[in-house]
N, C-alpha and C positions, 0 to 999 in steps of 0.2 A: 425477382424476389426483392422484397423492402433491406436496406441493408446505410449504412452510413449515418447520416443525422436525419431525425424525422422533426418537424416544428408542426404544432399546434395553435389555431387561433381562435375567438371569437369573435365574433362584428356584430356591430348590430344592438338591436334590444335586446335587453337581458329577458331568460325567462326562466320557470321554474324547476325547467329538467335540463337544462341546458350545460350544466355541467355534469351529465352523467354520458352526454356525449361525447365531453370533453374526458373526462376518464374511461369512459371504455376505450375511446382511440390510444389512451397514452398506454395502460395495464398492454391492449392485446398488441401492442406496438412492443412494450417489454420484453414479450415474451419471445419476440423472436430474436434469435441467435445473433443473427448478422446486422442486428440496429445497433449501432455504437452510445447514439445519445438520442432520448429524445425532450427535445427544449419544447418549453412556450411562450408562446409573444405576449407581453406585458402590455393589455391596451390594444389589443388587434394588430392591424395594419401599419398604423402608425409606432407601436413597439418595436416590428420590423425596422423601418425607417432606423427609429432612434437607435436598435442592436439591444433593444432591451428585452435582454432573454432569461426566463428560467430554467433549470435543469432538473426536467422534470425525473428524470432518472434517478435523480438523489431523492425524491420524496417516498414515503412509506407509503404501502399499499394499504393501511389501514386510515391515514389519512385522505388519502386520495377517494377512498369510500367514502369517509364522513361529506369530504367536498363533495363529493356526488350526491348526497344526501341534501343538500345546499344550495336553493334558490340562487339567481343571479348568477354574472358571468362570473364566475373565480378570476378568471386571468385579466378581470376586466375588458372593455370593450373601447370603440372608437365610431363614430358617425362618419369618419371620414370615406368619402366616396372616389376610390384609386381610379386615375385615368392611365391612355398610355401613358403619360411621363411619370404619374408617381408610380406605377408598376414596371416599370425601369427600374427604379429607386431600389424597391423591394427584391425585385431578382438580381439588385448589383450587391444587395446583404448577402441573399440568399445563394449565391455563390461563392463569396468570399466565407463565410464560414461551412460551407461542403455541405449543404443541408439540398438533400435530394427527395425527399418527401414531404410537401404540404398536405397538412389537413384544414380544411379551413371552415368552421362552424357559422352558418349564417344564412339568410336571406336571399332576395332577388341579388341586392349589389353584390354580395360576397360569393356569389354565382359567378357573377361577372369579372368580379377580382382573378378569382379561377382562370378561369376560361382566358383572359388577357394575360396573367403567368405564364399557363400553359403553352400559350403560341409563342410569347415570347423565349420560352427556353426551347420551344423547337427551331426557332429561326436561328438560335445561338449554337444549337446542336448540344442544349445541355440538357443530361439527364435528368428531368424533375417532373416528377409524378405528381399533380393535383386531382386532392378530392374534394369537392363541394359535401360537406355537412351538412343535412337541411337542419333549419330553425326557423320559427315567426310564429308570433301568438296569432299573425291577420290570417294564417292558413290560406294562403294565397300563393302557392309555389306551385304552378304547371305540375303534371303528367303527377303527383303526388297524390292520394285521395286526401292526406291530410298531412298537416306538418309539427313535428314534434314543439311543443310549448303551445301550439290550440288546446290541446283538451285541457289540459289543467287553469288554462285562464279562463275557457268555456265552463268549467265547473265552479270556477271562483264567480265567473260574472252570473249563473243562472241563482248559483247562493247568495250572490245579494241581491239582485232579484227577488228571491223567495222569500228573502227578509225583509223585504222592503215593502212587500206587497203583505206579509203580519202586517209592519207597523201602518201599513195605512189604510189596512183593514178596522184596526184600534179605533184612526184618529183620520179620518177621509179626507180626504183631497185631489190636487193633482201631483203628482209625482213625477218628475223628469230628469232621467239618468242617461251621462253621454258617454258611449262607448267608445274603445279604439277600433281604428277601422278606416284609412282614405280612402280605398278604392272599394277592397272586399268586405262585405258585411256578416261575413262567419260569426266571429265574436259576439257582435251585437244580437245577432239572432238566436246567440247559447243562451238569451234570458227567457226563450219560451220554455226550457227544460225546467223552472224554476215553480212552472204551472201544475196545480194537481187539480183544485175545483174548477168550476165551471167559470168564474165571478172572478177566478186568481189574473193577476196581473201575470206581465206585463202586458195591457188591451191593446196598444199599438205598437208596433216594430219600423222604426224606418232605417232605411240603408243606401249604402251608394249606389247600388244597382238600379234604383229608382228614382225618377225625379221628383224630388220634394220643393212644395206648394206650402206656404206659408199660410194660404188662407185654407186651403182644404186641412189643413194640422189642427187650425184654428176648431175649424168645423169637426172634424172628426174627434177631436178632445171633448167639444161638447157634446155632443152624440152618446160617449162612452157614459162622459160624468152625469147626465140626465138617465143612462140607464140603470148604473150602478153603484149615484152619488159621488161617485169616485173615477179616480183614473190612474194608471200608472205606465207611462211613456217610456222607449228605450228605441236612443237614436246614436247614429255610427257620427262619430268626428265631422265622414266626410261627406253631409248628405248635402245636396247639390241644385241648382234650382235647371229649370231647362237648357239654360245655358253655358252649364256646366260651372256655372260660378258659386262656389262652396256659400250653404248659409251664411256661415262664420263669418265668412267678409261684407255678405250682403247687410248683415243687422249692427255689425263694429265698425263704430268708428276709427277705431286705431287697427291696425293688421301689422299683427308679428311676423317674420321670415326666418325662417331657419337657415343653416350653412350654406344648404343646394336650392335658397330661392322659393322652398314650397313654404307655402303659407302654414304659419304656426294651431294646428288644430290641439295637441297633445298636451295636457300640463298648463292652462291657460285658466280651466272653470268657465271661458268666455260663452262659449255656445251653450251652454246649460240655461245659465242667468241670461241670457238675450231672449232663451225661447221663454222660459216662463215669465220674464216681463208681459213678452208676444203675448201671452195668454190672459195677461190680468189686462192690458190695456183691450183689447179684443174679444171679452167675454164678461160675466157678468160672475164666472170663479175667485174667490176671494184669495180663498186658501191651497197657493200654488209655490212648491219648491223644486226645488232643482239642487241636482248633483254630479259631479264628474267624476269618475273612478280614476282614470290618469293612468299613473304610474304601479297604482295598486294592484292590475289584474295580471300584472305582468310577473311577480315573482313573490304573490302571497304565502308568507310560512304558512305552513299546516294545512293546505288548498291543493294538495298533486294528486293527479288522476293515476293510479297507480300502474293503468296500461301506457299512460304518458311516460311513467318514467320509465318502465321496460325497453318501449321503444324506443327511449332516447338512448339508451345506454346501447342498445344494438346496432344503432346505425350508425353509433363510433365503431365500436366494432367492426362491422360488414365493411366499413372505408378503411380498415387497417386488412380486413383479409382482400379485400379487390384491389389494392394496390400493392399489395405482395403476389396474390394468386391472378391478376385479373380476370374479366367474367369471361363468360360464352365465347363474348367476340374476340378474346382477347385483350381486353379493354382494360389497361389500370387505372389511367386518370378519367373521372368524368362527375358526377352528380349521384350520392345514393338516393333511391324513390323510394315511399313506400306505396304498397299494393295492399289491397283489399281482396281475401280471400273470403266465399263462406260466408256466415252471419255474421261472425268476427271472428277473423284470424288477417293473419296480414303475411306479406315475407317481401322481401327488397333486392333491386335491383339497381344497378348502376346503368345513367344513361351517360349521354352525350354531356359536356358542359355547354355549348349552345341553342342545346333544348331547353335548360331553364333558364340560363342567364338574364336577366333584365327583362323577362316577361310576368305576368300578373295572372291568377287566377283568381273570378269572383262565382260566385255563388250562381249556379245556374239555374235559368224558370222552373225547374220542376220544385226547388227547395222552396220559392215565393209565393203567395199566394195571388191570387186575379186583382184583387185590392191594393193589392202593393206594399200595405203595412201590415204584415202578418206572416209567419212560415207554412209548409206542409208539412201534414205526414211523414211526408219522405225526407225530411229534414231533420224531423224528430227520430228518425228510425237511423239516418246516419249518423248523427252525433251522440244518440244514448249509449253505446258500447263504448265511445274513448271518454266519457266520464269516471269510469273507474268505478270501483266496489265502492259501499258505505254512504252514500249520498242519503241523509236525512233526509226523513220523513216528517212532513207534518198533520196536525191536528185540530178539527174544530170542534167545541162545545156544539151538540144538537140543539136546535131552539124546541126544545118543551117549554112554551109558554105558560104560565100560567094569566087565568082569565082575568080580564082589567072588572073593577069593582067600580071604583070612582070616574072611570076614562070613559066608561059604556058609554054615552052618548056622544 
């Protein structure tokens, strides 16, 4: 049973339900008897480090709702990627102050964060129960079908999308928007949900799962824009050439690095503007723009899929009741999943933390089309239920013509 101090974290990218996981673990964590306190880490991992803690115990439960209402991480966040030695660090805090329950909200690495905890307080012989959180807009989390903060960034990115393809329905051209996305192409491909007519963008999808061709891009842009005058493109961060060497580095001259050495794709604008250069030098298209979403699709106010946020706020929950009650197996510490029941229903289970830790899931052929820049069906059929209620609708004027007088011959 959960009983002494419980800590909460976040890691990672911020997303737009992401504190409703962070409040349902801290309320259902409340509510049991035998918790003394339960703190949160200021800044994730690294707030550990520093001991810079909250007491979340003293906050109101009316507050702690509005924060759950509240894109972005509340406790803030950290990129820092804990090895063994900085996960020493952490469980020399995590001991000294008697904190026998981790929750930890995040990703692949904060999988792994876990899971390197976990061994370490078993080697010491100390009581400490880790649960992995999931979160990532890329929905790239093993044995999960999907992961809290995909759908509401998939609803944000298919609506601008939708909008994007009005406005350039107005005023024609090409259009080129870069999604987030290095490995997995989930995201990028929520722009086909964006599509109602026949003629709606986005005409081409490309993603990491597939190798992208600079000249066949070239070609296939042209192709669309001689069919339809127009064109509106949607391409992931991380699209790749055969080599595996990211666009981004192949057409910049300068390459950014981030902390862990991965080339800078996120927050940049670079890959947008190189491709639609690509296209004016390479075609005989005049009128070509380019845009990067970044940071936007990640914790847009007023953009939550409303099944997004139920299930974020449950799968704090389900980690406060599996490391009180543990599951089937007996199991307190491990990774909550969720499952795909039915047309749409879902329910969660706790697995292993070396079942997800530091592994990747991408988008599998059945979601891809033969072509390689386009989705299926059945990609459309798994992501329209975690859009959530209320997704506008759009509208065209019919063309009732009336007959040219002056123009007849």
């Amino acid at each position: 049973m959960l009983h002494g101090k419980v800590l909460v974290a976040q890691g990672g990218g911020p997303t737009a339900v992401i504190n409703e996981s962070m409040v349902g673990a801290v309320i259902e964590s409340r509510k049991i008897p035998t918790v003394e306190r339960v703190y949160g880490a200021y800044h994730g991992v690294r707030g550990i480090i520093n001991e810079d803690f909250l007491d979340l115990t003293r906050e109101t439960t009316h507050n702690l709702e509005m924060v759950g209402n509240t894109p972005t991480s509340g406790l803030g966040s950290t990129r820092d990627k804990p090895d063994e030695k900085y996960c020493a660090e952490i469980f020399k805090v995590l001991r000294a102050h008697g904190i026998e329950t981790f929750f930890y909200i995040g990703g692949n690495d904060s999988s792994d964060t876990a899971r390197i905890l976990h061994d370490q307080a078993r080697a010491a012989d100390y009581p400490l129960t880790c649960v992995h959180i999931p979160k990532t807009i890329d929905n790239d989390l093993v044995i999960n079908d999907h992961t809290p903060g995909f759908p509401s960034a998939a609803r944000f990115v298919a609506l601008a999308f939708a909008g994007a393809n009005l406005d350039n329905r107005a005023l024609p051209g090409v259009y080129v928007a870069v999604v987030m996305g290095r490995h997995a192409g989930f995201l990028t491909a929520a722009s086909a949900l964006g599509r109602k007519f026949e003629d709606d963008g986005p005409h081409l999808i490309y993603i990491p799962e597939r190798v992208f061709s600079l000249d066949e891009f070239v070609k296939d842009v042209r192709e669309v824009y001689n069919k339809y005058g127009r064109c509106i493109v949607a391409v992931s961060e991380g699209v790749h050439d055969e080599t595996g060497q990211p666009i981004a580095t192949k057409l910049a001259k300068n390459v950014e690095k981030d902390a862990h050495g991965n080339v800078q794709l996120s927050g940049t604008g670079a890959l947008a503007d190189l491709l639609t250069d690509h296209i004016k030098s390479n075609s005989n298209i005049t009128r070509v723009r380019g845009d990067t979403f970044g940071y936007l699709q990640r914790s847009f106010l007023g953009c939550v899929s409303d099944v997004d946020q139920r299930e974020a706020r449950e799968v704090g929950e389900k980690a406060v009741q599996y490391a009180n009650f543990g599951n089937s197996q007996g199991n307190h510490s491990g990774s909550v999943t969720i499952h795909r029941t039915g047309f749409y229903s879902v329910e969660y289970h706790l697995v292993e933390l070396k079942d997800i830790a530091a592994k990747t899931k991408v988008m599998p052929d059945e979601f891809i089309t033969d072509n390689g820049h386009d989705v299926t069906d059945k990609f459309l059929l798994y992501l329209r239920p975690l859009l959530g209620s209320g997704m506008p609708e759009v509208a065209r004027l019919r063309l009732n013509k009336v007959p040219k007088i002056l123009k007849n011959g």
